[in-house]
VEXLUM-529316 format. One record per residue (C-alpha): residue in one letter; x, y, z. Coordinates in steps of 0.25 Angstrom, whole numbers. Layout:
% VEXLUM-529316
rest,x,y,z
A,X,Y,Z
...
This chain:
% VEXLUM-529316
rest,x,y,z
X,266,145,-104
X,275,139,-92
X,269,130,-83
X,270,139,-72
X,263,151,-80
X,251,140,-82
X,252,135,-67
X,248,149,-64
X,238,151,-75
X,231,138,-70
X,231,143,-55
X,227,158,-57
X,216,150,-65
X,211,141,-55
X,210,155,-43
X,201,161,-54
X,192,149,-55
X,191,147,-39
X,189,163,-39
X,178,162,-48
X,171,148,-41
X,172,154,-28
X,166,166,-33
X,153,157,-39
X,140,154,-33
X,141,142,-23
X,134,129,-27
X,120,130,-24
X,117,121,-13
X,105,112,-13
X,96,115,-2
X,84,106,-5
X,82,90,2
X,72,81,-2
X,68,75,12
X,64,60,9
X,52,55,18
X,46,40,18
X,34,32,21
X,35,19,23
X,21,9,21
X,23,-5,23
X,12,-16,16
X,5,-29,22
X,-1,-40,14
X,-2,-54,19
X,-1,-60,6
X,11,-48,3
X,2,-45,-11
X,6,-30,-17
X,-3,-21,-14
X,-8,-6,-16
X,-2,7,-9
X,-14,11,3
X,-15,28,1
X,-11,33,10
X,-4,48,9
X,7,48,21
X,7,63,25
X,18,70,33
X,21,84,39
X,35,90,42
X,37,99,53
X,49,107,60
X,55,96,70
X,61,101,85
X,75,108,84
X,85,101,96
X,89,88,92
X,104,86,90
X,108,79,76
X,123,74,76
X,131,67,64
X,141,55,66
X,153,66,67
X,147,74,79
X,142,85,71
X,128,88,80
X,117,99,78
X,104,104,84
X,91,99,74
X,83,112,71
X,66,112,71
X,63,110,56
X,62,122,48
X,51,119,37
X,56,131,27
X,65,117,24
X,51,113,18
X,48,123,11
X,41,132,22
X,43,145,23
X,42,145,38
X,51,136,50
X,37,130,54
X,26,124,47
X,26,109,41
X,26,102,28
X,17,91,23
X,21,80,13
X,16,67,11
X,20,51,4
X,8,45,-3
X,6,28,-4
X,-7,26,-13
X,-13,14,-20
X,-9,23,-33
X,4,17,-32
X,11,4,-35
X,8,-11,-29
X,17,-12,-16
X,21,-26,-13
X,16,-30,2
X,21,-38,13
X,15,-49,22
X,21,-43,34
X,21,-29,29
X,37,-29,25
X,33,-21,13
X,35,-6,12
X,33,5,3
X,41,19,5
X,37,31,0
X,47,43,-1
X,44,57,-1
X,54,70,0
X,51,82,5
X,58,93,0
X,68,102,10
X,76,113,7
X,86,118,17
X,90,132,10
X,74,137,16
X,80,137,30
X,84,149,32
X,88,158,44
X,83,173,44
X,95,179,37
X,92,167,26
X,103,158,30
X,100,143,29
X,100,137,44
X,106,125,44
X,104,112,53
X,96,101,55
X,80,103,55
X,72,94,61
X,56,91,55
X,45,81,59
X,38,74,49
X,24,68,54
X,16,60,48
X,3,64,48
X,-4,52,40
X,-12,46,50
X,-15,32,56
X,-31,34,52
X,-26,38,38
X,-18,26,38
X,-27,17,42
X,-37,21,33
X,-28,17,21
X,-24,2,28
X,-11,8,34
X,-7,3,48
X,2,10,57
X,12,-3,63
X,17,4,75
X,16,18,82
X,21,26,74
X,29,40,75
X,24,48,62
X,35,58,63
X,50,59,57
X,62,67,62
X,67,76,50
X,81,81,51
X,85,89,38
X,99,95,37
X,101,109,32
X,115,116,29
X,118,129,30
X,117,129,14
X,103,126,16
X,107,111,9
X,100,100,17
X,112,87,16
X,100,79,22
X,89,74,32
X,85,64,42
X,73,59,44
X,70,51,58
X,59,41,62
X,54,42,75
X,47,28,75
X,63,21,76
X,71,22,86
X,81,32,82
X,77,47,90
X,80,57,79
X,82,67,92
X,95,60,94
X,102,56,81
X,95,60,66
X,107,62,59
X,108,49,54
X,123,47,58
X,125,43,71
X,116,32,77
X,105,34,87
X,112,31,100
X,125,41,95
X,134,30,91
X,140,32,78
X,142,20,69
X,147,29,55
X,132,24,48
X,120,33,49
X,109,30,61
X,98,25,50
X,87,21,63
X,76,31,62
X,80,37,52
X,73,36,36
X,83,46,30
X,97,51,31
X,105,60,25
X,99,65,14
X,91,53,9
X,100,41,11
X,88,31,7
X,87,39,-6
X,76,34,-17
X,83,20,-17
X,72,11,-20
X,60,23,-20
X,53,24,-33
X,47,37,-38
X,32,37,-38
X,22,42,-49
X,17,56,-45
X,3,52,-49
X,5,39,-39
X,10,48,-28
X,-3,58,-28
X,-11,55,-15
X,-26,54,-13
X,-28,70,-8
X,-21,77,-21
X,-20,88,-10
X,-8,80,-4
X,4,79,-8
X,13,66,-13
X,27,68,-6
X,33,84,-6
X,21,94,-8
X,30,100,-19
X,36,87,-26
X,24,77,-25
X,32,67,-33
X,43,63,-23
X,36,52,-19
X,44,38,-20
X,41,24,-16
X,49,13,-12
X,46,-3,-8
X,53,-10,2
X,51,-24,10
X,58,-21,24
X,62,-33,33
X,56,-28,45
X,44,-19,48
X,47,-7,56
X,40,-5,69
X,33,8,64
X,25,7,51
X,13,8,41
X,8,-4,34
X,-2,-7,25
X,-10,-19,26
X,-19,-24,13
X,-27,-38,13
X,-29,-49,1
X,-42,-56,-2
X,-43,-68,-12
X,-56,-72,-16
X,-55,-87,-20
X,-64,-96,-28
X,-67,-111,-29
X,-76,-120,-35
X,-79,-134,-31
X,-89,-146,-32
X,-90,-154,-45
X,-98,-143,-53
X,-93,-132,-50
X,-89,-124,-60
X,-72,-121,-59
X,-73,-114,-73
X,-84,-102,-67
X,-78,-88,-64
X,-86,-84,-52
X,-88,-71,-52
X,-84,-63,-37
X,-84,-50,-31
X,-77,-44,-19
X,-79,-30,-12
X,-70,-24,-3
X,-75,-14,7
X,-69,-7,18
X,-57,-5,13
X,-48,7,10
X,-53,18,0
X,-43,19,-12
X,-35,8,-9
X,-31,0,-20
X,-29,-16,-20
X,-27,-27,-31
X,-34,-40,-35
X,-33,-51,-44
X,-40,-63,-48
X,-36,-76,-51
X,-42,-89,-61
X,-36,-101,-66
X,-23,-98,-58
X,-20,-84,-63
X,-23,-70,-61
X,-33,-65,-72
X,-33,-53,-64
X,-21,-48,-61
X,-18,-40,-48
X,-27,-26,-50
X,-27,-13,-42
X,-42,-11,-38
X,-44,3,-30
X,-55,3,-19
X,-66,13,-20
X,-61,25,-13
X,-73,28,-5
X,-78,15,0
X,-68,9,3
X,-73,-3,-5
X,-71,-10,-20
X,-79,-22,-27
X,-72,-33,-36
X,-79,-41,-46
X,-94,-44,-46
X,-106,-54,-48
X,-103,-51,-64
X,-87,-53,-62
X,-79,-60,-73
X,-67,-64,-75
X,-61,-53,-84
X,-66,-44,-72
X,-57,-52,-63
X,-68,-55,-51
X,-73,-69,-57
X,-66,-81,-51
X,-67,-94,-55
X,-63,-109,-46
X,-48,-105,-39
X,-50,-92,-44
X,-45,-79,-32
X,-47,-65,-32
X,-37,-58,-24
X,-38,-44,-17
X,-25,-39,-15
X,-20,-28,-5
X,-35,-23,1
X,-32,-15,11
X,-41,-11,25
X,-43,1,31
X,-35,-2,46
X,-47,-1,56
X,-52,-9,67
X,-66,-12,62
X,-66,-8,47
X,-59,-16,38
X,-58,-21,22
X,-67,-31,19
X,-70,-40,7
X,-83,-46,3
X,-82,-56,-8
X,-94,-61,-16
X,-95,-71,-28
X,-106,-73,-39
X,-112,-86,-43
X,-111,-84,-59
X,-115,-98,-62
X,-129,-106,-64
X,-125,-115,-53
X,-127,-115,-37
X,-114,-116,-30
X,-112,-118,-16
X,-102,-108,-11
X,-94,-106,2
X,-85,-94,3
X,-72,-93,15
X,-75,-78,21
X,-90,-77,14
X,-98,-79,26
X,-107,-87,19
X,-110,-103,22
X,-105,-114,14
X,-109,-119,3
X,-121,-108,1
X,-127,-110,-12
X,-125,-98,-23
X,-134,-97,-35
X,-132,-91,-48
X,-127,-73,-47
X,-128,-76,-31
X,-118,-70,-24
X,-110,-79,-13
X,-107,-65,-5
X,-101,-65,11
X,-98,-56,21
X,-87,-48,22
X,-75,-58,19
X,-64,-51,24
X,-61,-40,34
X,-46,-37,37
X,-41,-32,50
X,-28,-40,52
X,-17,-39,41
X,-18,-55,39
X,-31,-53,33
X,-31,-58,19
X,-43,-66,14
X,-47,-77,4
X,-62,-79,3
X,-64,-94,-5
X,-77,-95,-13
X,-82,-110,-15
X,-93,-113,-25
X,-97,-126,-25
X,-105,-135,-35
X,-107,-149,-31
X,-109,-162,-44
X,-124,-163,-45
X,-129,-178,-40
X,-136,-184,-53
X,-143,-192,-40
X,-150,-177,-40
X,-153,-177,-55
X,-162,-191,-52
X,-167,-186,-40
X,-172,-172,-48
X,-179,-179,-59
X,-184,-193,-51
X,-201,-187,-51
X,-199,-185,-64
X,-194,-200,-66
X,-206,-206,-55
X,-217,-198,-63
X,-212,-202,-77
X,-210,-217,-73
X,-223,-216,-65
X,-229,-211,-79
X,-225,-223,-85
X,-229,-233,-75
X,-243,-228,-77
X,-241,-227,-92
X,-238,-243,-93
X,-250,-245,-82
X,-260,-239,-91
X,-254,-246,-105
X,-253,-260,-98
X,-269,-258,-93
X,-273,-255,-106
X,-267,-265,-113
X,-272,-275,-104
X,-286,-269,-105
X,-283,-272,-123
X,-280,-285,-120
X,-291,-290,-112
């Protein structure tokens, strides 16, 4: 065979191979977006100690935004926004609303707190979209851009109530753009904060800049996600489904239909914004001290503290300290749901249990959290027990007992309610100060001198009556 005989062969080849791939279905075209949605909580503790997750279920509801706002890119290309259609969601009609939700809970990991709040914890759910269920009455996919509101319908009671305070007046609502092709594929979304400066009304594209000069970089003020999802799960951990299951089993964790989407993430920003959640959680250190020349250093006094007021199901650690070194290690202690209140130790309290305490000795309550109000708040009433045979003489910093009051055998040295936070700069040590004095041996003679008068008074008469009798023999 010639070369131009096998030219031919190999072009008549190729026109019956394009023939046959032009012929073939076309690639099927995904028409499905994950829409990411965050939550950001930032945490307080003075003594920046790591602390427990308050529950609290974020929920949020997407609705159909207005149509009329003009959306343009970096190369002029401009269109209209269209009111969301919520078929994207899964609806069978234009209208209606969708409800999803982000879920923080003391179920999940220690979060290491800031003095000044610069510590946050993002959680990330998606909501899923599909651009292929919007569809005209002929059933072609309308393309465009559709605009939803997302609202946050957690409330600042509900907040509250779990120790969260709102910093700022806050806009609960987001501006969500999605992008859908005529092929029903969705390239991407935006998503808009009203509380920033940027007026998703004007620019949400993320291209040009808010004022309509173009730089060639994406407009990132106001805006929490690009194209598609440009943060991506960079630094977001995937989260236990059992972790991510919140108090009311009738709610879901994340999308209704993929509860396990939830993802986490820890950050320390530089700067606080001017809208924001924070969590604020207080520490107590219960201290011990013994003093005078016989009081016992060796003795583990035995304490207790109960905490009321305070948040149903939150949890909070402690740990206890002898001889320099924790023999209790930090430990998760949950507070009775109902109540509001949890008990530590007792008048029996040992050292294995953790809540006896011995000369330099501390217990530490860590990350104890108050329900925001104005009137009630967390308070902590410590109370230790006199488990000796002796009579010490106690004074106790935030008691509310006097100095110096004396504390007999299994007499409890009890005050008043210690500690009531309402300020975030709230962290209390209560100092308990048993004291034993030397006892004079001028008290010892002092005790037993009738004893000594009668017994030499005794003897006096004893030698009287013996030298008058032995007189009386002689004479």
């Amino acid at each position: 065979m010639n070369v131009k005989k096998l030219l031919a062969l190999l072009l008549a080849a190729m026109m019956v191979l394009g023939t046959v791939s032009a012929l073939a279905d076309p690639a099927t075209v995904d028409t499905t977006f994950d829409v990411p949605i965050t939550q950001t909580l930032y945490f307080k503790n003075v003594e920046a100690s790591k602390v427990y997750e308050p529950n609290l279920y974020y929920t949020y509801t997407i609705t159909p935004g207005e149509a009329g706002a003009t959306v343009k890119d970096h190369a002029g290309n401009q269109v209209t926004v269209k009111a969301g259609d919520m078929r994207g969601f899964g609806l069978t009609t234009a209208t209606g609303s969708v409800d999803f939700g982000i879920n923080f809970s003391s179920d999940h990991k220690l979060v290491q707190a800031a003095a000044d709040g610069k510590a946050a914890v993002t959680k990330k759910v998606t909501v899923s979209f599909d651009g292929s269920k919007i569809l005209s009455a002929d059933d072609i996919v309308v393309a465009g851009v559709y605009r939803y509101i997302i609202t946050q319908t957690t409330s600042t009671t509900q907040k509250n109530n779990v120790g969260v305070t709102e910093v700022g007046t806050q806009d609960k609502t987001l501006v969500l753009d999605v992008y859908v092709k005529n092929t029903g594929e969705v390239p991407g979304a935006v998503i808009l904060d009203p509380n920033t400066d940027d007026n998703p009304d004007v620019d949400n594209s993320g291209d040009p800049n808010s004022d309509g000069s173009e730089d060639n970089k994406d407009d990132k003020e106001g805006k929490t996600t690009g194209f598609g999802d440009p943060e991506g799960d960079d630094d977001f951990e995937e989260e236990d489904p059992a972790d991510v299951t919140p108090d009311d089993p009738t709610k879901p964790a994340g999308d209704e239909d993929d509860p396990d989407t939830q993802k986490t993430k820890f950050t320390t920003p530089s700067e606080l914004p001017n809208y924001y959640d924070l969590y604020t959680t207080y520490n107590v250190t219960v201290a011990k001290e013994v003093t005078g020349d016989m009081g016992d250093k060796a003795n583990y006094f035995p304490f207790q503290t109960d905490i009321s007021n305070s948040i149903p199901g939150a949890a909070f650690t402690y740990s206890v300290t002898n001889n320099g070194s924790k023999n209790v290690a930090e430990t998760k202690a949950q507070l009775i749901a109902t109540a509001g209140t949890k008990t530590l130790g007792s008048a029996t309290a040992t050292v294995a249990d953790g809540f006896a305490i011995k000369h330099e000795g501390k217990i530490n309550l860590i990350g104890v959290p108050s329900v925001i109000s104005t009137t009630d708040n967390v308070s902590i009433l410590a109370n230790e027990f006199n488990n000796t045979e002796n009579q010490y003489k106690v004074t106790a910093t935030n008691f509310g007992i006097a100095a110096d009051t004396p504390v007999n055998k299994e007499t409890a040295t009890t005050g008043t309610t210690a500690a009531s936070f309402k300020d975030d700069t709230a962290n209390t040590t209560f100092t308990v100060t048993n004291k034993l004095d030397n006892i004079s041996p001028t008290g010892v003679v002092l005790r037993f001198a009738p004893y000594f008068a009668m017994m030499v008074g005794g003897i006096a008469l004893l030698i009287v009556f013996f030298t008058r009798r032995r007189k009386e023999e002689e004479e």
